[in-house]
Backbone of each chain as ProteinMPNN parsed JSONL, in Angstrom:
{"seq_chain_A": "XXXXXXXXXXXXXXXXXXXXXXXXXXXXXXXXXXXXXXXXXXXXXXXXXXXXXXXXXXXXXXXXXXXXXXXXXXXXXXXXXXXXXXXXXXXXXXXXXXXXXXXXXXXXXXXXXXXXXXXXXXXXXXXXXXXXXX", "coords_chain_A": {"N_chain_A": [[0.852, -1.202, 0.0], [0.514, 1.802, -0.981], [2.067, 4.837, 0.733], [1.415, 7.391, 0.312], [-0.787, 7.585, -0.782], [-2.799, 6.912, 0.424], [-3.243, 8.163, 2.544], [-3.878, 11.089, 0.887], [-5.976, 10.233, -0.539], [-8.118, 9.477, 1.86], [-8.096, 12.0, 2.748], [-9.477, 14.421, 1.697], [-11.876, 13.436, 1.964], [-13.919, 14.963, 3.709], [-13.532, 17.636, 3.108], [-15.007, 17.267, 0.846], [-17.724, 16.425, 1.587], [-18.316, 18.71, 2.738], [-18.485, 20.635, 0.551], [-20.279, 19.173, -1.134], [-22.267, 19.483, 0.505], [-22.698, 21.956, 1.055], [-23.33, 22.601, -1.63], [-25.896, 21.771, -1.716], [-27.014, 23.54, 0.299], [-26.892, 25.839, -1.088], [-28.586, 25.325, -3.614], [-31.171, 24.703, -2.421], [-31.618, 27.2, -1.161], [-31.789, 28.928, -3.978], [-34.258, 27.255, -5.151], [-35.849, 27.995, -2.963], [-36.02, 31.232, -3.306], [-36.569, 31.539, -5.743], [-39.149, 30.661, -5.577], [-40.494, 31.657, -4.26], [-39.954, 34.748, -4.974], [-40.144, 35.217, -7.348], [-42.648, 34.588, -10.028], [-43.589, 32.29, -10.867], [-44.805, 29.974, -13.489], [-47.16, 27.244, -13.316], [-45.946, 24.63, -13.993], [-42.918, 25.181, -13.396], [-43.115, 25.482, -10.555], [-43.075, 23.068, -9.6], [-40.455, 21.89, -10.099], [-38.733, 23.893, -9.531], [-39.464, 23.497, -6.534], [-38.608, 20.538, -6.231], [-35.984, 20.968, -7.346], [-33.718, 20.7, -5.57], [-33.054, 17.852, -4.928], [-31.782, 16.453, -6.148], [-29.294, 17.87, -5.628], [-29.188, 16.81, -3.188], [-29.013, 13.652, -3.361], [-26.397, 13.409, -4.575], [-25.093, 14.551, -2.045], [-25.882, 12.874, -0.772], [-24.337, 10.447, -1.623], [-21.317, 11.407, -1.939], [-21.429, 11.486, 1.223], [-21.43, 8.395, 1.647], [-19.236, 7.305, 0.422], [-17.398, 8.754, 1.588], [-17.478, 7.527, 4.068], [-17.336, 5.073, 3.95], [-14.689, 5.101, 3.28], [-13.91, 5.466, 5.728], [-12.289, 4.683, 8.686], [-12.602, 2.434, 11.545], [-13.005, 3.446, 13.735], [-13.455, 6.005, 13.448], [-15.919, 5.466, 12.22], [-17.688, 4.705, 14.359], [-17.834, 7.217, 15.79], [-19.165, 8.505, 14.117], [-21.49, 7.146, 14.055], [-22.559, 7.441, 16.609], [-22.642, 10.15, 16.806], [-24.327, 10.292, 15.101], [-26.8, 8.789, 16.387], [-26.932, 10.497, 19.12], [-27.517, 12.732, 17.985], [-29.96, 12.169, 16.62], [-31.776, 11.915, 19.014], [-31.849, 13.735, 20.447], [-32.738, 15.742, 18.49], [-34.867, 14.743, 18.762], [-36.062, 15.301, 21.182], [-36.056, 17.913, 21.424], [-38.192, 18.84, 19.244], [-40.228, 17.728, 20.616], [-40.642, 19.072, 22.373], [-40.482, 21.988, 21.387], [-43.699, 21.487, 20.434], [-44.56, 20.847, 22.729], [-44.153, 23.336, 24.053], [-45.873, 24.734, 21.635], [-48.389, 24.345, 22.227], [-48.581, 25.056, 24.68], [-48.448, 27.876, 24.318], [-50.826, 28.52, 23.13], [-51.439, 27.065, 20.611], [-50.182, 28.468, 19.147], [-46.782, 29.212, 17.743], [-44.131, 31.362, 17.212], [-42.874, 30.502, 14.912], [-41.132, 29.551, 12.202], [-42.588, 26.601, 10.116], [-41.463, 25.761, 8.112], [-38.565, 26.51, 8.514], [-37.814, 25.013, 10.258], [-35.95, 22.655, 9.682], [-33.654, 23.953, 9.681], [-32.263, 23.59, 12.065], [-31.079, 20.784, 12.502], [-28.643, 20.157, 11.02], [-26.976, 21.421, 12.561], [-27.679, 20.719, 14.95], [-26.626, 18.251, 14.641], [-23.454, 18.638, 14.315], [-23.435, 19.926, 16.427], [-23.473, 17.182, 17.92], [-21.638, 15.598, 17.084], [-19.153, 16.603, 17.535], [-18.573, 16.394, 20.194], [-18.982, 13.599, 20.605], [-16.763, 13.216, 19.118], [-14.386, 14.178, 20.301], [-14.644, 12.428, 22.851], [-12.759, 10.985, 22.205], [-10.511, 11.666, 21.868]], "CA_chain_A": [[0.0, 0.0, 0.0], [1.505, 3.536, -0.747], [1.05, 5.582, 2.091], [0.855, 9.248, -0.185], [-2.272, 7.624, -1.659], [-3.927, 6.061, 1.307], [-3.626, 10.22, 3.356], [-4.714, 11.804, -0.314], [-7.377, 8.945, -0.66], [-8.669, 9.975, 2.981], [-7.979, 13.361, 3.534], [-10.166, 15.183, 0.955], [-13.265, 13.569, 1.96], [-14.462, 16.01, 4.656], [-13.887, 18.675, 2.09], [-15.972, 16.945, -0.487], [-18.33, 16.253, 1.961], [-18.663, 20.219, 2.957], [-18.626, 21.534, -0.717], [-20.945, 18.687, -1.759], [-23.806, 19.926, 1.572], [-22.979, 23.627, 0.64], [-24.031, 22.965, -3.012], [-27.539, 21.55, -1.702], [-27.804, 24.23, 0.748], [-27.339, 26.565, -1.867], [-29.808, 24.884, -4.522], [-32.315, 25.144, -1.78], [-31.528, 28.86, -1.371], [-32.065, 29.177, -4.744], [-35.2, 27.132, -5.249], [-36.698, 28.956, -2.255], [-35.739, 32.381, -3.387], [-37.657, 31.178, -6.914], [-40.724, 30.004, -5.494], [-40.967, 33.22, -2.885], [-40.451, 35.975, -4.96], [-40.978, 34.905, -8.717], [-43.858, 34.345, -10.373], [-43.527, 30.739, -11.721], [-45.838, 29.188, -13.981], [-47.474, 25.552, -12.686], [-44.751, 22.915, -14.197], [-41.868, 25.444, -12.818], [-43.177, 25.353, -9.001], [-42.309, 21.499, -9.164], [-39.098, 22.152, -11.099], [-37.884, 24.743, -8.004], [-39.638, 22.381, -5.322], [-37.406, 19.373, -6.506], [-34.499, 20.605, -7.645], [-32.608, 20.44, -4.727], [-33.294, 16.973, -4.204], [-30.559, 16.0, -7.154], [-27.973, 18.025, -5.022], [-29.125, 15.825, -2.004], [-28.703, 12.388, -4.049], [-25.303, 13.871, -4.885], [-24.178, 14.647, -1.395], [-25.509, 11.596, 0.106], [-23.232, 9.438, -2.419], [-20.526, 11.635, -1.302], [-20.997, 10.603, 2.088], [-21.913, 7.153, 1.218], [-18.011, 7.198, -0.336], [-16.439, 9.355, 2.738], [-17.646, 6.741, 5.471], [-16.539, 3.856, 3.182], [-13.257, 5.245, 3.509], [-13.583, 5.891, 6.804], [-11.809, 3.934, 9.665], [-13.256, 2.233, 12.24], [-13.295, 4.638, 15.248], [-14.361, 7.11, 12.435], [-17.3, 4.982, 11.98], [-17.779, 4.62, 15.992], [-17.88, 8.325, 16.231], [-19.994, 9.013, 13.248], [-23.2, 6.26, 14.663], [-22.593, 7.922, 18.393], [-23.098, 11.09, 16.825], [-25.882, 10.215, 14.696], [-27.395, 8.492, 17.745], [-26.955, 11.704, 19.964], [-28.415, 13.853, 17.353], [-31.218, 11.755, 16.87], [-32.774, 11.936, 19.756], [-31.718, 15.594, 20.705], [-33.7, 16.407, 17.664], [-36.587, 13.83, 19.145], [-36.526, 16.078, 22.432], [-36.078, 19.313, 20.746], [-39.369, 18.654, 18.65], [-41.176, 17.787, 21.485], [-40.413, 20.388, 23.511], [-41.237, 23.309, 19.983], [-44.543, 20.753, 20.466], [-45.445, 21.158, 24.234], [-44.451, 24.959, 23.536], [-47.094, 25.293, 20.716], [-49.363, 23.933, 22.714], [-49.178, 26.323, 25.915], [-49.169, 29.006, 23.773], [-52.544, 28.498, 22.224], [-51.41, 26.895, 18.874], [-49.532, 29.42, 17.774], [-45.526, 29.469, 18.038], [-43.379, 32.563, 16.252], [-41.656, 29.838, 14.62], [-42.046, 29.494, 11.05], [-42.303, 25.27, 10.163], [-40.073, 25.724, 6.693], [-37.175, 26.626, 9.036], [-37.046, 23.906, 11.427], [-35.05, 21.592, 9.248], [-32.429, 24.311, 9.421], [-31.655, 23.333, 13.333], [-30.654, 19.707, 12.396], [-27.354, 20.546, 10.938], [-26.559, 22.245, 13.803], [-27.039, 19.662, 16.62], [-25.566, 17.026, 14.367], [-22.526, 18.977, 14.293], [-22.583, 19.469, 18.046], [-23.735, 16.241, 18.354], [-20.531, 15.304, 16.043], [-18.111, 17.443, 18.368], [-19.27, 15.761, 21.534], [-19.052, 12.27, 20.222], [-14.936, 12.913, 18.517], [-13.801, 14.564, 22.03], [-14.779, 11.424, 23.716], [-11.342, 9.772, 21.66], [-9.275, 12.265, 22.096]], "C_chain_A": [[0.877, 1.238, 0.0], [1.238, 4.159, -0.267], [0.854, 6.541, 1.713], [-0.735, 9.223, -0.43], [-3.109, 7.511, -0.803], [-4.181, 8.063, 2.186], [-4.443, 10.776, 2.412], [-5.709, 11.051, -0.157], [-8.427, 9.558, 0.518], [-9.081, 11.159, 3.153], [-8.676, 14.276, 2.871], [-11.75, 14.9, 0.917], [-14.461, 14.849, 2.776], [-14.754, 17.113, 3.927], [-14.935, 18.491, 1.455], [-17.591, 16.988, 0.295], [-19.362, 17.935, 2.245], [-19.111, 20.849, 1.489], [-20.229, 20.92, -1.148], [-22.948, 18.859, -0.949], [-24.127, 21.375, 1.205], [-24.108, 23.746, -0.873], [-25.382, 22.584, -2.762], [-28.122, 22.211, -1.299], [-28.423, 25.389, 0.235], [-28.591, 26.316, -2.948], [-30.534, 25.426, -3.859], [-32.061, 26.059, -1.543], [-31.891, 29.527, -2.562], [-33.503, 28.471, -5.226], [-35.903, 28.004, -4.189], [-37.092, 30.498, -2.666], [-36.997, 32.789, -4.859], [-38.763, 30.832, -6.454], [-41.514, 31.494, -4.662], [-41.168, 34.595, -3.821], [-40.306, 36.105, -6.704], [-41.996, 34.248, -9.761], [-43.905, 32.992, -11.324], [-44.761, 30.44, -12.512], [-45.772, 27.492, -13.215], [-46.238, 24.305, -13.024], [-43.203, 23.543, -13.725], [-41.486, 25.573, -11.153], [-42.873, 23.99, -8.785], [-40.752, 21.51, -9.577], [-38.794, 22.697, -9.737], [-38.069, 23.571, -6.807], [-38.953, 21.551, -5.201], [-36.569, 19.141, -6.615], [-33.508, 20.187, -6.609], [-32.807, 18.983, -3.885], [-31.899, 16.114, -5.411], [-29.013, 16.805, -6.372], [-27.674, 17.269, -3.97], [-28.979, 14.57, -2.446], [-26.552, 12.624, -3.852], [-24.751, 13.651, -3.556], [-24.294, 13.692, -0.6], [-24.415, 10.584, -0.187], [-21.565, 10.016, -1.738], [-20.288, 11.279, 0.007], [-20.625, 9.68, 2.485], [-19.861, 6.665, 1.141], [-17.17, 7.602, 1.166], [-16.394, 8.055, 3.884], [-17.307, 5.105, 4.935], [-15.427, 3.847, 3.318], [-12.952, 5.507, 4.99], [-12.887, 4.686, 7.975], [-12.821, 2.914, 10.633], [-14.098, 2.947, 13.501], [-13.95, 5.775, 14.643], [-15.895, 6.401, 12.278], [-17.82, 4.843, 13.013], [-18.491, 5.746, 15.933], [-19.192, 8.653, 15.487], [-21.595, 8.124, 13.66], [-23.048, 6.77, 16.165], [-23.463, 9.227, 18.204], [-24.571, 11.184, 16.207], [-27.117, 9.677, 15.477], [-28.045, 9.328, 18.232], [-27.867, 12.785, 19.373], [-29.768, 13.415, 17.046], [-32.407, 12.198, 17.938], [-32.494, 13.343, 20.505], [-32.776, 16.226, 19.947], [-35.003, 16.208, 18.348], [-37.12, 15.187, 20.289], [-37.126, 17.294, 22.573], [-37.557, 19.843, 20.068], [-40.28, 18.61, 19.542], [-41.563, 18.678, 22.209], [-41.389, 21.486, 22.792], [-43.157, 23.001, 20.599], [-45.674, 20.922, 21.625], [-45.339, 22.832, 23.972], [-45.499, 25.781, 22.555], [-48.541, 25.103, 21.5], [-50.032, 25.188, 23.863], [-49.205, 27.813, 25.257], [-49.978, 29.294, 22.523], [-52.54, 28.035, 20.852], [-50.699, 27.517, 18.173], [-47.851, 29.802, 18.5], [-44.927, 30.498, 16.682], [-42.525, 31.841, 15.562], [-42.048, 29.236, 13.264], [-41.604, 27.441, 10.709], [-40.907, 25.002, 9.106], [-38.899, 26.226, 7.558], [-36.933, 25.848, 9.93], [-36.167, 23.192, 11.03], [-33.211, 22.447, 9.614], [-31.559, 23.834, 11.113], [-30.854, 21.856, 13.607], [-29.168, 19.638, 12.109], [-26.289, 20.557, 12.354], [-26.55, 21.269, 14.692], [-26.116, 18.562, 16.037], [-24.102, 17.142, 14.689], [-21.594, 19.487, 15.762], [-22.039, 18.154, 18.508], [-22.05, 15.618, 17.586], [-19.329, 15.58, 16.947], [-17.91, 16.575, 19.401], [-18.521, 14.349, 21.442], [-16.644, 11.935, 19.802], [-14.478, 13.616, 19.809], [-13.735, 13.59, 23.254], [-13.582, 10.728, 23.165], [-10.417, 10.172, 21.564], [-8.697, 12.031, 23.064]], "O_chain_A": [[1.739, 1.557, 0.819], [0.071, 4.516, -0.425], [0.067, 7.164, 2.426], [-1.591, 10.107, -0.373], [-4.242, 7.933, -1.032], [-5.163, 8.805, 2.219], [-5.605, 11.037, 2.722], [-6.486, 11.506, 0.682], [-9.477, 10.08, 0.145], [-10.183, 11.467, 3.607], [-8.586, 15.335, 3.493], [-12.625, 15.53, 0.323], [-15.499, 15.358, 2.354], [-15.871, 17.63, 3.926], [-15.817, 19.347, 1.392], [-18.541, 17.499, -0.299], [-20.55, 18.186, 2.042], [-20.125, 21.546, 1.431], [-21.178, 21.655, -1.422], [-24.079, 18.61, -1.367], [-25.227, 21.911, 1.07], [-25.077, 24.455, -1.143], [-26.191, 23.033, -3.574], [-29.309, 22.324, -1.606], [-29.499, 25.928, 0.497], [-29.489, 27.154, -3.036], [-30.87, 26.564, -4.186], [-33.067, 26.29, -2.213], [-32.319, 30.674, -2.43], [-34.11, 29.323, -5.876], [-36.644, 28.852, -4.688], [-38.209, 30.965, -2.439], [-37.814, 33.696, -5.015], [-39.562, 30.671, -7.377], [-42.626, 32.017, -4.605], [-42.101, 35.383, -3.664], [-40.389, 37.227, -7.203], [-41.709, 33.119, -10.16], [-44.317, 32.977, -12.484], [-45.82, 30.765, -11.975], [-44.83, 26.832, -12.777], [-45.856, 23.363, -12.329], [-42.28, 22.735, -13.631], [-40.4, 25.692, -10.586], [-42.367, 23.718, -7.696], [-40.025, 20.779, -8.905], [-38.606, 21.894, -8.823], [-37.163, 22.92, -6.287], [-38.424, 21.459, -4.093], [-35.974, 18.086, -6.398], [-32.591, 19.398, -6.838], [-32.76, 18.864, -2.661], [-31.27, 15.127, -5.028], [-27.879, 16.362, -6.555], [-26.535, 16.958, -3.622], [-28.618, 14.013, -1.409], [-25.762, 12.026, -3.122], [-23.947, 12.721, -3.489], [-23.412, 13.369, 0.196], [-23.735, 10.002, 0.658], [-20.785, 9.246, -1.178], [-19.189, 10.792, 0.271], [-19.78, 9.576, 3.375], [-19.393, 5.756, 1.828], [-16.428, 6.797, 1.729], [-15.353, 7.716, 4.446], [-17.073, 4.161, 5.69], [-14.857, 2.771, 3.498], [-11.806, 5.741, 5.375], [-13.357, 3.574, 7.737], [-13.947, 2.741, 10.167], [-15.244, 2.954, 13.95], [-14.844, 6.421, 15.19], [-16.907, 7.1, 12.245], [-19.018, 4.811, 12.732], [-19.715, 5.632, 15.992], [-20.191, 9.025, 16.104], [-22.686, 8.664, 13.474], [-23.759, 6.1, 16.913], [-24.461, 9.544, 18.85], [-25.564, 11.815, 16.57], [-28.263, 10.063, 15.245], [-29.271, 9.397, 18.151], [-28.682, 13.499, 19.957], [-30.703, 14.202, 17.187], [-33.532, 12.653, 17.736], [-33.404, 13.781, 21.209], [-33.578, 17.03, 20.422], [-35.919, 17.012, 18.521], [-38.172, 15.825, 20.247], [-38.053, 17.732, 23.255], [-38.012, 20.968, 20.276], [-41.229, 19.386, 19.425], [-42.691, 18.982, 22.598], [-42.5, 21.857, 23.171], [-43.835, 23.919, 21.06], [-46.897, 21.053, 21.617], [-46.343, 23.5, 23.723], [-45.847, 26.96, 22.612], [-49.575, 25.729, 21.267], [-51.079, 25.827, 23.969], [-49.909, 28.732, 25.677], [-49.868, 29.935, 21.478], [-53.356, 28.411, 20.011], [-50.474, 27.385, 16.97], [-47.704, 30.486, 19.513], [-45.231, 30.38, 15.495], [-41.385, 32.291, 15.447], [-43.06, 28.549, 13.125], [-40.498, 27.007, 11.032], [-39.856, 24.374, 9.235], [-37.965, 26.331, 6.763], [-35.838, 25.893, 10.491], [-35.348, 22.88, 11.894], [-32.107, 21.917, 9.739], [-30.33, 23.791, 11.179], [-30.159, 21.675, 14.607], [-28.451, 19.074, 12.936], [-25.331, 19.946, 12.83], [-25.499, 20.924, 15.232], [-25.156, 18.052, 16.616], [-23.463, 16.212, 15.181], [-20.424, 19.532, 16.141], [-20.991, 17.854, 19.081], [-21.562, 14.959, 18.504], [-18.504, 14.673, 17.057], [-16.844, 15.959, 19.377], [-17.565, 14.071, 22.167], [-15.783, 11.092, 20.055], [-13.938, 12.644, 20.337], [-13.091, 13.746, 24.292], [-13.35, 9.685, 23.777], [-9.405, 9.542, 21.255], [-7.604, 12.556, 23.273]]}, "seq_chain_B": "XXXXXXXXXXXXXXXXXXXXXXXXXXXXXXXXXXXXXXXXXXXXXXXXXXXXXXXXXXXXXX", "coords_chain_B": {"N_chain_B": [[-9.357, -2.26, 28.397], [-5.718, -3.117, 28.385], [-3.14, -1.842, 26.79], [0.533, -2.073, 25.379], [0.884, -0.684, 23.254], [2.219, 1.493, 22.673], [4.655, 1.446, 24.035], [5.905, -0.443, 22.127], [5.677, 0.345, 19.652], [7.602, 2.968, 20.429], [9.922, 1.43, 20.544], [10.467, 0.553, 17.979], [10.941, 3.586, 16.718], [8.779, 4.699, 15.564], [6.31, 7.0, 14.409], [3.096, 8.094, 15.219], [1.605, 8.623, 13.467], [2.932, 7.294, 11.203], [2.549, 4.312, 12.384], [0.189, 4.461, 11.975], [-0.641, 4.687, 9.271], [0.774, 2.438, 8.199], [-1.096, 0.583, 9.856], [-3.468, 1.252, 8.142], [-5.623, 2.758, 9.024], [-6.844, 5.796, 10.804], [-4.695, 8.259, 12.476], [-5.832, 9.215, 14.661], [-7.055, 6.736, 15.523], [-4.932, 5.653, 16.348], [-4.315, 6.725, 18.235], [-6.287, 7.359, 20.238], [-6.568, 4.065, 21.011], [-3.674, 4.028, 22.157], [-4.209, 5.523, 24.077], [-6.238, 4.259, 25.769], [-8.541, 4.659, 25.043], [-10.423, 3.571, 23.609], [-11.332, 0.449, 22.217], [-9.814, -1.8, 19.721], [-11.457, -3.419, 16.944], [-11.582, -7.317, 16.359], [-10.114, -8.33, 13.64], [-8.727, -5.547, 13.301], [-7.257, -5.827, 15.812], [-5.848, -8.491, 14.96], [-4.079, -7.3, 12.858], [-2.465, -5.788, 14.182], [-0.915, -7.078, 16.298], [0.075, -8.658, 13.771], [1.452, -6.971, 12.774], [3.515, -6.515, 14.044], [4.948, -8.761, 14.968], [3.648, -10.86, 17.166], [1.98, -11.931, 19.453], [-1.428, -12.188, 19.765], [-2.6, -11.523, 22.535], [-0.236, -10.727, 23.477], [-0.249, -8.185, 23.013], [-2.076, -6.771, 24.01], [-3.991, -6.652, 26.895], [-6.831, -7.791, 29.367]], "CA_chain_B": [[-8.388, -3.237, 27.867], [-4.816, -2.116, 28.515], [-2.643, -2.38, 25.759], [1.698, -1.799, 25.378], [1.029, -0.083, 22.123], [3.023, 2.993, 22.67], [6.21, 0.966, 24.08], [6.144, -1.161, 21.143], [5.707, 1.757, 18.519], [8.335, 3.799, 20.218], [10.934, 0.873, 20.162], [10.936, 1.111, 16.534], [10.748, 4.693, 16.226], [7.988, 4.903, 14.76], [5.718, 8.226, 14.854], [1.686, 7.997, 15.432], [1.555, 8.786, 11.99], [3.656, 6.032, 10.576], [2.217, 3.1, 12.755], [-1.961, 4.731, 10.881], [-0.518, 4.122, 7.86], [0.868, 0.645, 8.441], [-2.218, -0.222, 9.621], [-4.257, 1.466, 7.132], [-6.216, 3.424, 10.169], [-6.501, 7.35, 11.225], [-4.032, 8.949, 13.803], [-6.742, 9.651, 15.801], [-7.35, 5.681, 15.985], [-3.79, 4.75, 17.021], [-4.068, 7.509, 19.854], [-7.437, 6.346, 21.468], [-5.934, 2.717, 21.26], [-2.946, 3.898, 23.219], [-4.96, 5.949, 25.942], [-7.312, 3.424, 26.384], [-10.21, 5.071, 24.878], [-10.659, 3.026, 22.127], [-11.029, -1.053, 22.228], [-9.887, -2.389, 18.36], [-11.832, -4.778, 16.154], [-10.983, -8.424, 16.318], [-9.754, -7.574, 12.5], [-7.356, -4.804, 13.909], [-6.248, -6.086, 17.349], [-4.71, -9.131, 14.5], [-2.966, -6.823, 12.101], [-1.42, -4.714, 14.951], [-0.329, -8.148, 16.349], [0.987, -9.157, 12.738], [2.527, -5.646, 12.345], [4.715, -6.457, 15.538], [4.778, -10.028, 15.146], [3.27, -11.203, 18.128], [0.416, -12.317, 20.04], [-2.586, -10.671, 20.838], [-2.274, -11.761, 23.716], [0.905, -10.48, 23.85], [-0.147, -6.702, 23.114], [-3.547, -6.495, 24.736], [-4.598, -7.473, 28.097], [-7.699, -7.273, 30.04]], "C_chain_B": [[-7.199, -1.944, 27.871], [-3.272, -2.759, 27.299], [-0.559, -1.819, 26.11], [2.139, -1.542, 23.939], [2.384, 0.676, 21.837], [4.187, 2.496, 22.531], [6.661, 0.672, 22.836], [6.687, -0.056, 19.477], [7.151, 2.431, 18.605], [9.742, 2.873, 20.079], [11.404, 0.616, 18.999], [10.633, 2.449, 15.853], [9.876, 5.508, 15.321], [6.922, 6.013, 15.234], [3.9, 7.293, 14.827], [1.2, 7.716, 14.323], [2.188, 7.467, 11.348], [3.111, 4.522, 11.346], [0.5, 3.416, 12.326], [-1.431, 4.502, 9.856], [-0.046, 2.977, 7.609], [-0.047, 0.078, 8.746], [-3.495, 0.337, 8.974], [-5.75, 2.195, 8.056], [-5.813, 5.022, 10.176], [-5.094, 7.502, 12.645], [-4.725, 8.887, 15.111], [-6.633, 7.774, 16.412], [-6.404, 5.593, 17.09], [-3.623, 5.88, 18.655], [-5.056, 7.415, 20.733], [-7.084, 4.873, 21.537], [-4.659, 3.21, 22.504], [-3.397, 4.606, 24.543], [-5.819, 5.079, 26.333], [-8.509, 3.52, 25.988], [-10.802, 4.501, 24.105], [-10.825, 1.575, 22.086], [-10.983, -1.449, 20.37], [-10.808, -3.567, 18.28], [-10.809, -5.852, 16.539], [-9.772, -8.29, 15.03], [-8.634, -6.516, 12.918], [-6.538, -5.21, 14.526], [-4.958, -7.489, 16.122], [-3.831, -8.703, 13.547], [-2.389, -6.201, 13.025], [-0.561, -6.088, 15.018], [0.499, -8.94, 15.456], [2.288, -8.516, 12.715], [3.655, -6.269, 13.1], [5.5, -7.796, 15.904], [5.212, -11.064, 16.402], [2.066, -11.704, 18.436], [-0.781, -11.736, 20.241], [-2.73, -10.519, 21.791], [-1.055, -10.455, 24.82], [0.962, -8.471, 24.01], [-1.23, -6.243, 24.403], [-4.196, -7.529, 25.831], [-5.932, -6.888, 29.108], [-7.9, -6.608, 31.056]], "O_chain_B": [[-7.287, -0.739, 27.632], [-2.709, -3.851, 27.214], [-0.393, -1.171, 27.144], [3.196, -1.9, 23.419], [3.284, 0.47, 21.022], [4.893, 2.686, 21.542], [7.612, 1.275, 22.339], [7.641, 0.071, 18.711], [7.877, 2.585, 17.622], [10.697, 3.439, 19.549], [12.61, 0.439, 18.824], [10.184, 2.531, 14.709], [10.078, 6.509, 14.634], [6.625, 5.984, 16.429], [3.693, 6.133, 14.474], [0.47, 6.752, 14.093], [1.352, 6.614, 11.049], [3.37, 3.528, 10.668], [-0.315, 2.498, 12.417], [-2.177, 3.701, 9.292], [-0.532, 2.408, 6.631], [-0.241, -0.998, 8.181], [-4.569, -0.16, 9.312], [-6.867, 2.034, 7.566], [-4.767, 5.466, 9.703], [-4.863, 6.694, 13.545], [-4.321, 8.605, 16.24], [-6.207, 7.529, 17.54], [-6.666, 5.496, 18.289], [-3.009, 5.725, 19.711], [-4.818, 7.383, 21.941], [-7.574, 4.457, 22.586], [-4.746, 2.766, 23.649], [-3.064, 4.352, 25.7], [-6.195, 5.22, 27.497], [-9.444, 2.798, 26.334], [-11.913, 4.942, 23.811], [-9.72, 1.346, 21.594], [-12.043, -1.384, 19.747], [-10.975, -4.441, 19.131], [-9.652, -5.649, 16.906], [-8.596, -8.159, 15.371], [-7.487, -6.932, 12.752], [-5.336, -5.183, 14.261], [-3.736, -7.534, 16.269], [-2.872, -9.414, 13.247], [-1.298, -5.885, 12.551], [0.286, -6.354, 14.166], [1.38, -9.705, 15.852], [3.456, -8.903, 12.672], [4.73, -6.46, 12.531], [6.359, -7.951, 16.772], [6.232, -11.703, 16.661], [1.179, -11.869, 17.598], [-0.961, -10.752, 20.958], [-3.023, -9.401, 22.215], [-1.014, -9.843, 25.887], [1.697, -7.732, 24.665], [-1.06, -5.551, 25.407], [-4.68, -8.656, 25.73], [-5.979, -5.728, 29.517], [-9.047, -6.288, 31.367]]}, "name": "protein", "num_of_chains": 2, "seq": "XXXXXXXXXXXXXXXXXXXXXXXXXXXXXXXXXXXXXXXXXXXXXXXXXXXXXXXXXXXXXXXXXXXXXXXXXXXXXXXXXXXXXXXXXXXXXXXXXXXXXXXXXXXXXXXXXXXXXXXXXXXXXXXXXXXXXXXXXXXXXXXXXXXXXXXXXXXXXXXXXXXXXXXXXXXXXXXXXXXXXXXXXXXXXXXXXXXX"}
């Protein structure tokens, strides 16, 4: 095994992984931006709605590829964290849930932005999980 | 599980870095293996043991 290839081989997934989430987050920045404040005709509101589901194919494969290459303890870390974030989210939801509730149905919290908080704990949840092997 | 990774490693001068790429593993691995934080695969614990050529026994004890 040549060890330049096996570091290169490795070491550019994380990148790929970042460029390949940015480009979906952007799509969906850009389908949203199209559906909100231009006047689509009927077969182009599915066209915007969808597109960014070909950047998410895309960056799952990229993952799909990163965690293939990944180690073992890399793969440890990465089902601890997805674990952790799981059910953070579960709690998190519930909580938004009992909060809509006591205040009468109606939370200041618009639904199309909840997905954006997932990221986010994963990436605690991610932190959390690789600090435990240090 | 308490292992005599480190000794072994540093008696052939070998960096953190150079004993992850012999066994085809991260850095990070070979340094939660030597603090303890880490227990290897069956699959690992026998290539370290090849690497060194030894026992498993002989590296890793309960």
């Amino acid at each position: 095994m040549n060890p330049e290839s096996t570091i290169a081989r490795t070491s550019n997934h994380p990148r790929r992984v970042l460029v390949a989430g940015a480009t979906w987050f952007l799509v969906y920045l850009a389908s949203r931006f199209a559906l909100q404040e231009m006047r689509l005709a009927a077969p182009w509101t599915w066209v915007a709605t969808l597109a960014h589901l070909f950047a998410f194919f895309w960056f799952v494969s990229v993952v799909e590829r990163a965690l293939k290459s990944a180690d073992e303890l890399r793969r440890l870390i990465q089902l601890e964290a997805l674990a952790l974030a799981f059910s953070t989210t579960m709690v998190l939801l519930m909580t938004l849930g009992l909060m809509e509730i006591s205040h009468g149905g109606r939370l200041q919290f618009p639904l199309r932005d909840l997905w954006a908080m997932l990221p986010a704990i994963y990436a605690i949840c991610f932190a959390v999980a690789y600090q435990r092997y240090r | 599980m308490r292992n005599d990774l480190r000794e072994r490693r540093a008696q052939r001068d070998w960096s953190q870095g150079d004993l992850a790429e012999k066994l085809g593993v991260s850095r990070q691995t070979i340094n939660a293996l030597e603090t303890g934080k880490y227990s290897p695969s069956l699959e690992l614990a026998f290539k370290i043991a090849r690497l060194f050529k030894v026992l498993i026994e002989d590296v890793f004890q309960p």
